[in-house]
N, C-alpha and C positions, 0 to 999 in steps of 0.2 A: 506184407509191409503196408501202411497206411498212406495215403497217398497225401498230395501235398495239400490239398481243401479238406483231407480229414484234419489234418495237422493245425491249419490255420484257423480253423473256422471250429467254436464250439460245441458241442453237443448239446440241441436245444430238448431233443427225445432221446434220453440214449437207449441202444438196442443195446442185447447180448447177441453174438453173432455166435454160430459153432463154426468149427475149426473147416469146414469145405465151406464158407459161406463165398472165397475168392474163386470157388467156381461155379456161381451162377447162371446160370443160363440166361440170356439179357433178350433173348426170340422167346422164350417158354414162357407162358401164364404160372404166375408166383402161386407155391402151394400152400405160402401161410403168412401171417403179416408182418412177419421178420424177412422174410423174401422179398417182399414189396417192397418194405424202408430199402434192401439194400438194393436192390435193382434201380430204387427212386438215387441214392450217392451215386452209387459207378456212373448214372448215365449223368449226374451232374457235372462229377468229378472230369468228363470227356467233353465238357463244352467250355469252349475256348474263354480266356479272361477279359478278353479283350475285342464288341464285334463291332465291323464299321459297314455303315448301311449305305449300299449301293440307290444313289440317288440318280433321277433322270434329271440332268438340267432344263430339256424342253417343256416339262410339266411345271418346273419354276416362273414359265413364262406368262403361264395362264391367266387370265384377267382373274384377279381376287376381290371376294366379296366385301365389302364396306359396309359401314355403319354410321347413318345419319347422327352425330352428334350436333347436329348444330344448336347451340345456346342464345343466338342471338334475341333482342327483347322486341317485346309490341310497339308498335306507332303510339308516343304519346298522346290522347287523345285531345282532342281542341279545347280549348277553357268552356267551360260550361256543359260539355258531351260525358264528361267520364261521373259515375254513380259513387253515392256514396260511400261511406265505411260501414254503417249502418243499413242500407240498402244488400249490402252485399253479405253481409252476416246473413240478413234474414232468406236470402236467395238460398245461402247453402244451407241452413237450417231447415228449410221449403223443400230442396233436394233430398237431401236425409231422408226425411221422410218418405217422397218417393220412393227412394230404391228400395227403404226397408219394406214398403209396401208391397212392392214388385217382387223382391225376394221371397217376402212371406205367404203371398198368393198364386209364385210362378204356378206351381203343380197343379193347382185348382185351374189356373188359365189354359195353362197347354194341355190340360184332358178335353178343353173345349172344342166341338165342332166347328171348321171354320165353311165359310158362305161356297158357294158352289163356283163364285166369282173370283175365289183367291184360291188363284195358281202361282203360289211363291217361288223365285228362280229357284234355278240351282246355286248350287255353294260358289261356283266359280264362272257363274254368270254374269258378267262386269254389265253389261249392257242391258239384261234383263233385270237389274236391280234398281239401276237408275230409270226403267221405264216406271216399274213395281213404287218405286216410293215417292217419285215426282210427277212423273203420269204423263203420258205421250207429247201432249199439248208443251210443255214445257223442255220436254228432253227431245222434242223437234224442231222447237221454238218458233211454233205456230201460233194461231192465234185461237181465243176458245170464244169469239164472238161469231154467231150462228144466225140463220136471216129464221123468219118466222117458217120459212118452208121446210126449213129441215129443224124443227126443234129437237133440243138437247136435252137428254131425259134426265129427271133430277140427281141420280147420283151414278153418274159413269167412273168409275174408278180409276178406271185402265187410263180413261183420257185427265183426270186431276188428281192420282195418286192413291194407291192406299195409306188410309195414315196411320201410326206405327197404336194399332190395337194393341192392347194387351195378349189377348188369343193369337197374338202375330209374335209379337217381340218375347212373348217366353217360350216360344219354342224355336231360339234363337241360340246355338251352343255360343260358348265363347269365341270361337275363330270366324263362326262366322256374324258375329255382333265388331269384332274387328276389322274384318276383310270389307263388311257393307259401312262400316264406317269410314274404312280408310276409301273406298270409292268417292260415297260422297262429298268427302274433304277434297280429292284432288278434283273433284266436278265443282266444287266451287269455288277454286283457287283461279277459274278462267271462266265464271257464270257469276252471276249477282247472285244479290238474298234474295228468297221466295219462303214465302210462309212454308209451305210441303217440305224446304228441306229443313226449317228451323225443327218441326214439329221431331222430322225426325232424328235432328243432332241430337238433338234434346232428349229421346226416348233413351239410343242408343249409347251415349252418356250414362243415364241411367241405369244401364243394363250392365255397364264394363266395370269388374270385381277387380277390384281392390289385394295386393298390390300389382301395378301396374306392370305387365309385360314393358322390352327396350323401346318394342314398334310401337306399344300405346302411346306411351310419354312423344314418339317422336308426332306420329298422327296428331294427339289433341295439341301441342304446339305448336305445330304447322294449321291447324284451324283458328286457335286465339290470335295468332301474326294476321291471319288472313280476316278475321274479325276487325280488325284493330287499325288494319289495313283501308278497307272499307269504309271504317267509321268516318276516317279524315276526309273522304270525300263527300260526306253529308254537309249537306248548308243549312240546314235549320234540326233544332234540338229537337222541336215537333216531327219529323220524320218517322214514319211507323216502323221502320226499320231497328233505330236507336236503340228501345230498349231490349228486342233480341241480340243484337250484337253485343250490350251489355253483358247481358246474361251470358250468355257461351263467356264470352272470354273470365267472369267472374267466375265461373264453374271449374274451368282449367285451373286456371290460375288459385283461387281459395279453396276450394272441396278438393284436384286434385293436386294438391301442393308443390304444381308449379310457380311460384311465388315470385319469381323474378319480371311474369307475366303479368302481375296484378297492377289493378289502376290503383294510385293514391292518391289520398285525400286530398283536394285542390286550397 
């Protein structure tokens, strides 16, 4: 007799079965591929219609992971601080080109020897990164003026930053062109601008492929706010600062099509 899931349920392969096929042995290894099909029904045919999954309520309690969606917009910028429409065309058509540069030479870059002086952290060296790309002096927030007795040799890296080489940034995978970017975003959500970190938003921008992972979009938003943030406490347009802070937040905002971020035309 056929059972009630043969009955209901259509024949999507039909088999011929021979007349002992009801006694199968369902412990024994099938002797031929009409044994298989039918040992694959019976043992289907035996599982329940209906299963209900024993849950632990104590594991419902456990702190669950979120995700930063916040949308909020940039600081309107002061009359006279925010750049053109035309300014900022020409930035991302300037960028373009960078990256396509970067992409087309990565492999030429990273077969490159680097100096004996560049000891790049690790991946998940939070503090070795920020020493690596801003340079001691700064991420101790000491001073880099020196009396004539101890002069400071012309180019100390370690003490004013490596700056983001080519030979440095294309051997740079994706997570970790994320991970050192998402560092130094939240390094200067409570630190000023310094040229060493513009240098390096900038590369590492450059470097982040298209389309954007959730944590990208969240990271470079959280840098244009903080750009933008910034800008309203400048008191004069001549400030050296101005047109980097420009720039990033035009980079977010128009190249990566965060658009709600973007300055308009005054």
């Amino acid at each position: 007799m056929k059972s009630d899931v043969e009955e209901l349920m259509p024949r999507l392969l039909p088999v011929e079965f021979g007349a002992s096929s009801t006694d199968v042995d369902m412990k024994a290894a099938p002797r031929n591929p009409q044994e298989y099909l039918r040992q694959v029904q019976l043992e289907a045919s035996l599982c329940p219609e209906v299963v209900v999954a024993q849950i632990d309520p104590k594991k419902l309690n456990k702190k669950k992971q979120t995700v930063n969606a916040s949308v909020a917009e940039c600081h309107a910028a002061p009359v006279g601080f925010s750049p053109s429409l035309t300014w900022q065309q020409q930035q991302v058509g300037h960028f373009s080109d960078v990256r396509q540069n970067i992409a087309k030479n990565r492999k030429h870059w990273s077969s490159q020897n680097l100096d004996d002086n560049v000891q790049m952290p690790k991946i998940t060296d939070e503090e070795g990164w920020k020493r690596f790309c801003l340079g001691k002096n700064i991420y101790l927030g000491t001073s880099s003026c020196h009396t004539d007795a101890e002069p400071e040799p012309a180019l100390d890296y370690s003490k004013m930053g490596f700056p983001p080489f080519l030979s440095i940034v294309s051997r740079l995978s994706q997570s970790t062109v994320l991970m050192v970017l998402d560092i130094l975003i939240c390094w200067f959500e409570e630190q000023d601008f310094v040229p060493q970190l513009g240098r390096w938003l900038f590369a590492l921008l450059a470097c982040l492929e298209k389309p954007l992972l959730p944590e990208a979009h969240s990271s470079i938003r959280q840098l244009a706010r903080r750009c933008a943030q910034l800008r309203c406490t400048l008191e004069s347009q001549e400030d050296e600062k101005l047109p980097a802070l420009n720039l990033l937040i035009c980079l977010v905002a128009r190249y990566f099509e965060q658009n709600d971020l973007a300055d308009q035309p005054e």
